[in-house]
C-alpha positions as CSV (number, residue, x, y, z in Angstrom):
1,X,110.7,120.9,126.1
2,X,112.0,124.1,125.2
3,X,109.8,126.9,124.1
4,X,110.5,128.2,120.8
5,X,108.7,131.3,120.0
6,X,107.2,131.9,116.4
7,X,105.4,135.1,115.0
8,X,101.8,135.5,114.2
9,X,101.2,135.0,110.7
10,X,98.4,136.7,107.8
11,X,98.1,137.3,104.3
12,X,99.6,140.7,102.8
13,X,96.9,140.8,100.2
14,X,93.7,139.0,99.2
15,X,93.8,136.2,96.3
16,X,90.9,134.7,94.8
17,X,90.5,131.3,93.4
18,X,87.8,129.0,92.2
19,X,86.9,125.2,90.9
20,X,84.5,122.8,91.2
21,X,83.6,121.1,94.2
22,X,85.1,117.3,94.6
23,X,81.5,116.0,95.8
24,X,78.7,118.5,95.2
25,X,80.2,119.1,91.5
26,X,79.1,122.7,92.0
27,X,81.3,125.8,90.7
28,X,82.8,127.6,93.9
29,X,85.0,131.1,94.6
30,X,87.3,131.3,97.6
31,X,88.9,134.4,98.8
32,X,92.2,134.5,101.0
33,X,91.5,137.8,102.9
34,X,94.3,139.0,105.8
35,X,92.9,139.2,109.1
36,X,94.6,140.8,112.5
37,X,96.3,139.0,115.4
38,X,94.3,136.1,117.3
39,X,91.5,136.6,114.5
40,X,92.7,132.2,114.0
41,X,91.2,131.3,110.9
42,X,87.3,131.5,109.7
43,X,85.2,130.5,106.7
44,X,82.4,132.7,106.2
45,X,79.7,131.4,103.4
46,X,78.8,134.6,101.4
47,X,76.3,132.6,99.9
48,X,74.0,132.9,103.3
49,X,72.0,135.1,104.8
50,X,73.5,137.3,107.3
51,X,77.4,135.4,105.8
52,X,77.8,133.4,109.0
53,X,81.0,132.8,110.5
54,X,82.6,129.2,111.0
55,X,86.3,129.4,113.1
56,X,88.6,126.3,112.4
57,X,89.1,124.7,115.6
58,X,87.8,121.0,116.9
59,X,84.9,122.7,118.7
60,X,83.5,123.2,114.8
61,X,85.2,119.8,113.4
62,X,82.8,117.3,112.5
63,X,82.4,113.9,110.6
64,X,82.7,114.6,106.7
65,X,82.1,112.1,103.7
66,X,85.5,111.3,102.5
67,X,86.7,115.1,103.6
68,X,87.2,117.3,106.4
69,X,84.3,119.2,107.5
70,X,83.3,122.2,109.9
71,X,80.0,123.2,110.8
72,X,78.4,125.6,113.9
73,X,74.3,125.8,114.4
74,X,74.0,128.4,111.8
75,X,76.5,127.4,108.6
76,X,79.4,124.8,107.7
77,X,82.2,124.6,104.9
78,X,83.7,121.0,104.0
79,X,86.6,119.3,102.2
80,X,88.7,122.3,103.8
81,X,91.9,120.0,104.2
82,X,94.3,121.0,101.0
83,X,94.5,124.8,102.1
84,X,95.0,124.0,105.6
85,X,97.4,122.1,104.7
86,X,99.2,124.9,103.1
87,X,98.0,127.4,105.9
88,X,100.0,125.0,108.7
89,X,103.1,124.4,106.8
90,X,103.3,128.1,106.1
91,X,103.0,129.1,109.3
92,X,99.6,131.4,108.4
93,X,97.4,131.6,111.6
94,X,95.1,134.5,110.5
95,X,92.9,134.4,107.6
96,X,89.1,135.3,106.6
97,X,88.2,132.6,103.8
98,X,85.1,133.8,101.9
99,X,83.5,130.9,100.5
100,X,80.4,131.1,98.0
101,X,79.1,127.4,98.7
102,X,79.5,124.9,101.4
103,X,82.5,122.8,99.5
104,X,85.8,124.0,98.8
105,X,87.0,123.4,95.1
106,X,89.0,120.8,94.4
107,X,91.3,122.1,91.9
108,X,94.0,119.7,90.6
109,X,93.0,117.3,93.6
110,X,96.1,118.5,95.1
111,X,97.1,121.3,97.5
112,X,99.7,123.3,94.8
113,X,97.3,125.6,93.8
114,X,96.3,126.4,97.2
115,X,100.3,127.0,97.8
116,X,100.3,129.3,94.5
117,X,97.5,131.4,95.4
118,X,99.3,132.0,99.1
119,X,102.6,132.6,97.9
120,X,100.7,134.9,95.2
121,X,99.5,137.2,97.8
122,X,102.0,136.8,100.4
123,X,102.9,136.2,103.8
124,X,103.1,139.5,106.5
125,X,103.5,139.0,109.8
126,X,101.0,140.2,112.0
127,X,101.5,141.7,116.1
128,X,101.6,138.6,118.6
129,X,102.9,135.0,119.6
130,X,101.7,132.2,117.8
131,X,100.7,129.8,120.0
132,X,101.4,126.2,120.0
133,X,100.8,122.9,121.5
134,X,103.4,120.6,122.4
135,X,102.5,116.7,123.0
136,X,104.1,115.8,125.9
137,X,103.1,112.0,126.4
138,X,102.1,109.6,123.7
139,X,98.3,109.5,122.3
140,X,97.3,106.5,120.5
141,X,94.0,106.1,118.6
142,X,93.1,103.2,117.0
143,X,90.1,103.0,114.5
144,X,90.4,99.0,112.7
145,X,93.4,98.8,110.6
146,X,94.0,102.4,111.4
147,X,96.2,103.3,113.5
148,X,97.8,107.2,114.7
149,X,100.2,107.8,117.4
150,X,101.2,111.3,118.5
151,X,104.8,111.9,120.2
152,X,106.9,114.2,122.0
153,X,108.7,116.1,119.2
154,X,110.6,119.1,119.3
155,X,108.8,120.0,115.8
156,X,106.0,118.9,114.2
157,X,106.8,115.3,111.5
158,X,104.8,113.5,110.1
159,X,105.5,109.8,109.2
160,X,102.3,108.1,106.8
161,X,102.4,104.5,105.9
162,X,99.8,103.4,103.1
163,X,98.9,99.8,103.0
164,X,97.3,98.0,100.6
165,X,97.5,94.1,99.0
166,X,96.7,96.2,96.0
167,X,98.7,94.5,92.9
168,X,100.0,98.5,91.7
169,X,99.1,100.5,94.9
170,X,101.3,98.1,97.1
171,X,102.6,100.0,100.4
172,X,104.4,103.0,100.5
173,X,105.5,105.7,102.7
174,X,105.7,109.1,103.3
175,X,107.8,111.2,106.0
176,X,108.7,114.6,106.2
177,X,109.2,117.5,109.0
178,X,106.8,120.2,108.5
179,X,108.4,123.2,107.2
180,X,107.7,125.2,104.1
181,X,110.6,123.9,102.1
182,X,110.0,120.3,102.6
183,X,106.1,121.0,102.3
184,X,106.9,122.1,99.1
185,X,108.6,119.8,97.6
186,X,107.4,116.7,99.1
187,X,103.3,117.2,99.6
188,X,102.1,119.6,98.4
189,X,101.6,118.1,94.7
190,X,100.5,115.2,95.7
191,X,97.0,114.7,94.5
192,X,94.0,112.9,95.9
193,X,93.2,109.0,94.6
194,X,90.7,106.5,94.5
195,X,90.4,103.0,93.6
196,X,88.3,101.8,90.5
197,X,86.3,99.6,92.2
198,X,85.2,102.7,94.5
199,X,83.9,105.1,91.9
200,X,80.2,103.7,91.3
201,X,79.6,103.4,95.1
202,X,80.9,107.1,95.2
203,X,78.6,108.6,92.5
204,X,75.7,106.3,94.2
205,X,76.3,108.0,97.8
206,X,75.7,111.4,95.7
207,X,79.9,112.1,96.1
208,X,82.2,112.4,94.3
209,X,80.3,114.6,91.4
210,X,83.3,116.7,90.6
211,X,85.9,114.3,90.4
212,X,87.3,113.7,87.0
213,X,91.1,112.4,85.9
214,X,92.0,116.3,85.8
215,X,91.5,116.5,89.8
216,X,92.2,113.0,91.0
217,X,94.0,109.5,90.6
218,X,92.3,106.3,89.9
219,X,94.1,103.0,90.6
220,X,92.9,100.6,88.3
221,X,93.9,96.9,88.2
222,X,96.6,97.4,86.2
223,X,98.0,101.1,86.5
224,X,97.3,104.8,87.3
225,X,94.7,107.1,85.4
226,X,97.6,109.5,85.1
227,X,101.4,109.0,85.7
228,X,102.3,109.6,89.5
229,X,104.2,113.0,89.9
230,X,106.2,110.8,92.9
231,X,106.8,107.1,93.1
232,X,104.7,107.7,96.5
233,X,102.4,110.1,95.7
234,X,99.3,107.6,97.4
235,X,101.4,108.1,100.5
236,X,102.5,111.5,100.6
237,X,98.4,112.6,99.7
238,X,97.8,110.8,102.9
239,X,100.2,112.8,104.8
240,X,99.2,115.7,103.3
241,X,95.4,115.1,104.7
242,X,96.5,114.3,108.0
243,X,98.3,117.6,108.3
244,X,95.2,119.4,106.9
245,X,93.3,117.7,109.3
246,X,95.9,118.3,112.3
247,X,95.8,121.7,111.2
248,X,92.2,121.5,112.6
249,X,93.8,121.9,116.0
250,X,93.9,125.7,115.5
251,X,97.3,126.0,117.1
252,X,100.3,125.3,116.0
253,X,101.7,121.7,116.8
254,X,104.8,120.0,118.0
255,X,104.5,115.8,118.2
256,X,105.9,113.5,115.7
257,X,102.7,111.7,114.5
258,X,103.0,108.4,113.2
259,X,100.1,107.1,110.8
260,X,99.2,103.4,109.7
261,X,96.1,103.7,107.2
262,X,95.7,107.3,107.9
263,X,92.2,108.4,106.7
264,X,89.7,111.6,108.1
265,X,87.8,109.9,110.3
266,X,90.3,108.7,112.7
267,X,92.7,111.5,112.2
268,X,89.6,113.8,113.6
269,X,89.4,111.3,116.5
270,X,93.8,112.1,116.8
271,X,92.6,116.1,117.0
272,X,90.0,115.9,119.5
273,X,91.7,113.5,121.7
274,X,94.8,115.8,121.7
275,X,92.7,118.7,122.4
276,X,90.2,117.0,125.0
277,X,93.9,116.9,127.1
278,X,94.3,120.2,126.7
279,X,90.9,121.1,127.9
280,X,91.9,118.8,131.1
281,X,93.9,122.0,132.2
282,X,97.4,121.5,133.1
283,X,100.1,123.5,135.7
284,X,101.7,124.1,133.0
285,X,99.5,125.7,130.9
286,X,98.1,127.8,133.5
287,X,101.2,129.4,134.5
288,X,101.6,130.4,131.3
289,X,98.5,132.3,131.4
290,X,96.1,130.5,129.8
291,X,93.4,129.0,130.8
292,X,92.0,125.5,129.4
293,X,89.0,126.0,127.5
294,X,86.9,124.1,124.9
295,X,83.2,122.8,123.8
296,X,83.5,119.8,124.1
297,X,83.5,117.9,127.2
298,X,87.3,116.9,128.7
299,X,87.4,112.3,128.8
300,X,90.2,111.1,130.7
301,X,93.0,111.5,127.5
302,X,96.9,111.9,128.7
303,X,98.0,115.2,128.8
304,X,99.3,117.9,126.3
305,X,100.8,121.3,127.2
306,X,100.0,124.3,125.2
307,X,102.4,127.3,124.9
């Protein structure tokens, strides 16, 4: 597979933003600060002592309630999946994300204002190669009715498929190949949903404090809360969280991944199985100089190069 070459990536400026928080219901501020080559990209919670440090990678990735969480032995930041979103299809890969709380705000339950607030500050490019993983034999992972399989692609595409016997949800699709443009104009507005029937069992679980009609979409038995900006907008959220989530990887990622009933959990599964064959250490990647390295112990997962 050829080996296309892309530019380190950071901020020109630091942008602020702040919301409530989807499940804790607590007011939040976020600040997009540049940081220098290989810095990767790092929450630190200046609401803790000593404002520890948590890097984005699948080493810190764990299990979240309905979100994408990351957490180390001393701190962790959740529902982090809208602006990583925006951070992958805009090629940033160095960023310092002050957080005063552990939950990101949800704003407008999509990832637009995230996209605002980047395109806001700007994009510089910083000294350095980005590097990038390319799949290089199929990974399957199946979770139930969920299932995620990663391919050999030149770039990185995404294909979601959300299925329901829903009577106004039905099925519907989303596809795109991750670059700013189509990021823009196909995901990025779509805004996170849930189904009637699922909001007391939310609120019960303690989640789901912040959500209101401004931030989210219900599905009720007979319509939408609010009119759908897209006639998939269901599907294209979905793809927009498995990006967020694949955006977990660290790197930067070339596979087609195809999605039946994408949701976080199994997604995560799709990240560390892609990155346990990385740790396995391949020819490959060791003639390029470097070495296969992780936290997380290597299971017997097809390989992936990285570049």
């Amino acid at each position: 597979m050829a080996s296309e070459k892309f530019p380190q990536q950071t901020l020109q400026c630091a942008v602020t933003v702040s919301g409530v928080a989807l499940h804790s219901g607590v007011d939040v501020e976020v600040t997009l600060h540049p940081a220098p080559r290989d810095h990767g990209i790092r929450f630190r919670r200046i609401d803790l002592a000593d404002a520890p440090e948590i890097a984005v990678g699948p080493q810190t990735l764990e299990a979240g309630q309905r979100c994408t969480a990351l957490r180390n032995p001393s701190a962790g930041v959740r529902t982090v999946e809208h602006l990583l979103a925006v951070t992958y299809a805009l090629g940033i890969d160095n960023l310092l994300i002050d957080i005063s709380a552990e939950e990101m705000p949800i704003l407008d339950g999509s990832a637009a204002p995230w996209l605002a607030a980047v395109d806001s500050a700007g994009i510089a490019a910083c000294d350095g190669e980005a590097r990038v993983i390319d799949v290089v034999e199929p990974v399957l992972v199946s979770v139930g009715e969920t299932h995620l399989l990663a391919l050999p692609s030149p770039q990185l595409r995404v294909s979601a498929a959300s299925v329901t016997a829903h009577p106004v949800a039905g099925s519907q699709a989303a596809d795109i190949i991750v670059t700013p443009e189509r990021f823009r104009s196909t995901l990025a507005t779509a805004r996170t949903f849930c189904y009637l029937e699922e909001v007391e069992a939310l609120r019960a679980a303690g989640l789901a404090r912040g959500g209101s009609l401004e931030n989210a979409i219900v599905v009720m038995p007979d319509g939408y809360s609010s009119p759908l900006r897209m006639p998939n907008e269901l599907a294209a959220h979905k793809a927009l969280d498995l990006l967020g989530d694949l955006a977990t990887l660290g790197l930067r990622l070339r596979a087609h991944v195809v999605a039946v009933k994408p949701g976080h959990a199994a997604n995560q599964q799709l990240v560390k199985a892609i990155w346990s064959q990385y740790c396995c250490g391949q020819s490959e990647s060791l003639k390029e100089g470097i070495a296969p390295s992780c936290g997380m112990e290597a299971d017997n997962h097809r390989p992936v190069t990285v570049r």
